[in-house]
N, C-alpha and C positions, 0 to 999 in steps of 0.2 A: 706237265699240262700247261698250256694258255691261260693268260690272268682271265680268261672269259672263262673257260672250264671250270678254272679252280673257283670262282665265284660264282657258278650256277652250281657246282658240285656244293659247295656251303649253303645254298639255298633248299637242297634238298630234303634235312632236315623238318622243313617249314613247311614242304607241299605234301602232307601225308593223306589227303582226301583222295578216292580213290580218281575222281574227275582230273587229278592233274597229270596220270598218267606217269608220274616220276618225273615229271621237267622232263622224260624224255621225247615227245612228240613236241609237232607244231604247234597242238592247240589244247586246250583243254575240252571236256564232253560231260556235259551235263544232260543228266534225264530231266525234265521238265513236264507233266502232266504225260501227255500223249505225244512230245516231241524229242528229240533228242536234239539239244544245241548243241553244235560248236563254238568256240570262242577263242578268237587270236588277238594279239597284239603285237607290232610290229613299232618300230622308232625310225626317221631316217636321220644322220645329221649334216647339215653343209660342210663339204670338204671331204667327207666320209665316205658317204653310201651316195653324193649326189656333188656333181660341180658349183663352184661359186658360182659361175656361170650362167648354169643352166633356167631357163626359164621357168618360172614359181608352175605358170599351168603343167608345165611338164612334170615338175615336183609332186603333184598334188594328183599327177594320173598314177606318176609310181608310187606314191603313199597308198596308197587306197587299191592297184593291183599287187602290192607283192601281197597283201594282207588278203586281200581276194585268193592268190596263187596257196595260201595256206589252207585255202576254206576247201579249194580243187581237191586238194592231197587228202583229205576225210571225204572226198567224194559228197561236200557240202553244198545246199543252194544257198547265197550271200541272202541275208535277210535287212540286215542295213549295218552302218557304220557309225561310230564318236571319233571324231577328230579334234587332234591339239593342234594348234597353229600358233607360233610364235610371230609376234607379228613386224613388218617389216616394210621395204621396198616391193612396191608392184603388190599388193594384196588383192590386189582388183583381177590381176593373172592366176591367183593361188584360185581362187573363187570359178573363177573362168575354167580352170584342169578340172576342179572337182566337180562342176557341172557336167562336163562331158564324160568326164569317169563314169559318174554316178547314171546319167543318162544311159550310156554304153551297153550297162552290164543290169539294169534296173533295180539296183541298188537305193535305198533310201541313207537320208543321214539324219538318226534320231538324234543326234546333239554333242554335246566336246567342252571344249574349253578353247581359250584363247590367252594369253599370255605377250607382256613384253619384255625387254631384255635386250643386253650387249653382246659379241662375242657373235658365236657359231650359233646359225638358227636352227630349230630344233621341231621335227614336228612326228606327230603320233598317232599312230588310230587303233584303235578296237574292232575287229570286224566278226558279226554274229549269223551265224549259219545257220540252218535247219540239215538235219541228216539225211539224205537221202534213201542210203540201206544201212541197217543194222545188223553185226558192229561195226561198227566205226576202223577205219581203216586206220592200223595202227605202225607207226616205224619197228614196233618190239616183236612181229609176225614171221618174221622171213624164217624158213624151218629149212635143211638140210634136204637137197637134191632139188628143191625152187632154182626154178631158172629168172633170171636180175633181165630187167627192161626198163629201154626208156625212151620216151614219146617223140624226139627228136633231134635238129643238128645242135651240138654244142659251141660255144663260140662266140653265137654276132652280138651278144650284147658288150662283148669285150671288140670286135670289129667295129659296134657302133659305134663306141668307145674313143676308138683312135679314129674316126673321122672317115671309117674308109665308105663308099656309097649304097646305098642301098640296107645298110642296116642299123641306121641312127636309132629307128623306132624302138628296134630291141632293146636298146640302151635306153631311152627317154620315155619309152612306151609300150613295156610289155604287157605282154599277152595271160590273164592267165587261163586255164586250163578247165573251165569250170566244167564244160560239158563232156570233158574228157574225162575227170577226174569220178564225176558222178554214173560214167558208163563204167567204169572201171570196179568201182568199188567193189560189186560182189565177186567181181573173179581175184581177185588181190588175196593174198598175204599178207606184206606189208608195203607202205608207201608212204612218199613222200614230195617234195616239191624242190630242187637242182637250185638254190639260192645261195650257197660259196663255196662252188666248185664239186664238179662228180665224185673226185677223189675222197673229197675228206666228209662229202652228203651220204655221200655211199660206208665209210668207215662207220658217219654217225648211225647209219641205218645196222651197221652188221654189229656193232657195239651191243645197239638196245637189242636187239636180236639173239645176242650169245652165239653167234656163228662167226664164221669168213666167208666173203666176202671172193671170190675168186674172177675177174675182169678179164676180157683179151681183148687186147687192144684194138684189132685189126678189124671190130666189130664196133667198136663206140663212135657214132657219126660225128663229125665237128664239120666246122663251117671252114677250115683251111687245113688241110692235113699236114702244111707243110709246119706249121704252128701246133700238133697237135697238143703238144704237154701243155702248152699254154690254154689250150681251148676246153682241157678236161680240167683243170686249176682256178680258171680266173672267175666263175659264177653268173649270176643275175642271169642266168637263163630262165630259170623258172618252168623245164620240163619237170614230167615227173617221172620219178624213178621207184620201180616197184618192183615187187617177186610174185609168181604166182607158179603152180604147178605146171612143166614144159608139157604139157597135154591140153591145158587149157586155150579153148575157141576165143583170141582177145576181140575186144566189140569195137576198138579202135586200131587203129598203126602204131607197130612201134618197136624195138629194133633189140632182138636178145642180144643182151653184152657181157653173158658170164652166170657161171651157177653161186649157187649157197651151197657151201660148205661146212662139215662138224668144226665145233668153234678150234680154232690151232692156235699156233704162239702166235699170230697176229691175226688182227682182225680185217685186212687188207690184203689179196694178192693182184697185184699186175706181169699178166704173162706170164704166174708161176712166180714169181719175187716180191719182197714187199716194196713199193714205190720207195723211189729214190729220198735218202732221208736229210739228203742236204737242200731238199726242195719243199716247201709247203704245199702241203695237200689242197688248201686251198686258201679262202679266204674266213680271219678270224682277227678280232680287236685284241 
């Protein structure tokens, strides 16, 4: 296992409430009077998940959408956010993103923290949903002869990435899925949100699931085919990736790439083999 793995697996001990779901989903789900919360937390850190480079407003739209992107994947409405902000060069840009984030998607931001410091800047948010349908759409769902989907091309945030034109935004400004995620939820099985790589989002999902996982390739859309190992590898796309019965009427687009299978000696197939083991699945600390 990954020093990530093996240190949320140690943490599981500690999350035995049944709201945390096992550390294995996105987010946790709290009943609440007559609502059902969701609640995520996401960290970005410079050099990391984001360029030295990149402009703070830019920062601060992808702080607050990938953590939105997890609210999508329970088929959650954003109710508001807490932001940590380390504070820096250009805070006046940081302020700047998060106005227009928060504007975008009508998000509130009930409050955070702020912090100073040397080194790698570091910033954090908590983002709190409302359920739209109940249950809550969980990664631990996917049930044998479910057919696997997902909402669209894989790729251009890793295109943004390298500068090529037309898809910076994916990179510095994605999308997430909110109204897709909340039309989705009652036809679902299980689901989730495409944030480091198809490959190993997908393992994570057929994992919690106790099934495999069975992919063909010739079906999973990327944004350059001629890249495609890279394009189902590299992440931040921020589709969603789900299972529901292959009979089911979806209320949105979106593209079968493989069944659920009874769990086997792996929880991965691509084109009938388990994906290349000299290559990482995807993206992991």
């Amino acid at each position: 296992m990954s020093a990530e793995n093996t240190f949320i697996a140690s943490l599981r001990a500690l999350a035995k409430a049944p709201e945390a779901r096992g550390l294995d989903d996105d987010a946790a789900v709290i009943e609440f009077g007559k609502q059902t919360l969701v609640i995520t937390h996401d960290t970005i850190v410079e050099g990391v998940h984001v360029r030295d480079t990149d402009d703070p407003a830019d920062i601060a739209w992808k702080l607050i959408a990938v953590n939105l992107s997890d609210l999508a994947a329970k088929g959650a409405r954003p109710l508001g956010v807490l932001v940590s902000h380390m504070l820096g060069e250009d805070d006046d840009r940081f302020v700047l993103g998060l106005s227009e984030v928060l504007a975008h998607h009508d998000v509130s931001l009930f409050g955070g923290d702020t912090v100073g410091g040397t080194g790698r800047r570091v910033w954090g948010c908590t983002a709190i949903g409302s359920a739209a349908h109940c249950p809550v759409p969980d990664r631990r769902g996917a049930r044998p002869s479910d057919a696997i989907f997902i909402t669209g091309a894989l790729g251009k945030a890793m295109l943004g990435f390298e500068g090529f034109g037309g898809f910076e935004h994916a990179y510095l400004r994605p999308k997430p899925l909110l109204e897709e995620g909340i039309a989705l939820a009652p036809h679902v099985s299980a689901m989730m949100d495409v944030s480091d790589g198809l490959l190993l989002d997908a393992e994570r999902m057929s994992r919690a699931s106790r099934t495999t996982f069975a992919l063909d390739s010739a079906r999973i859309p990327v944004a350059d085919n001629a890249r495609f190992e890279d394009c189902i590898r590299w992440g931040d796309d921020y589709q969603l990736l789900f299972t529901a019965s292959p009979e089911t009427a979806l209320p949105i687009a979106a593209t079968r790439i493989g069944s659920v299978l009874d769990k086997g000696s792996t929880p991965l197939l691509l084109d009938g083999l388990p994906p290349d083991p000299n290559r990482p699945l995807g993206y992991q600390h």
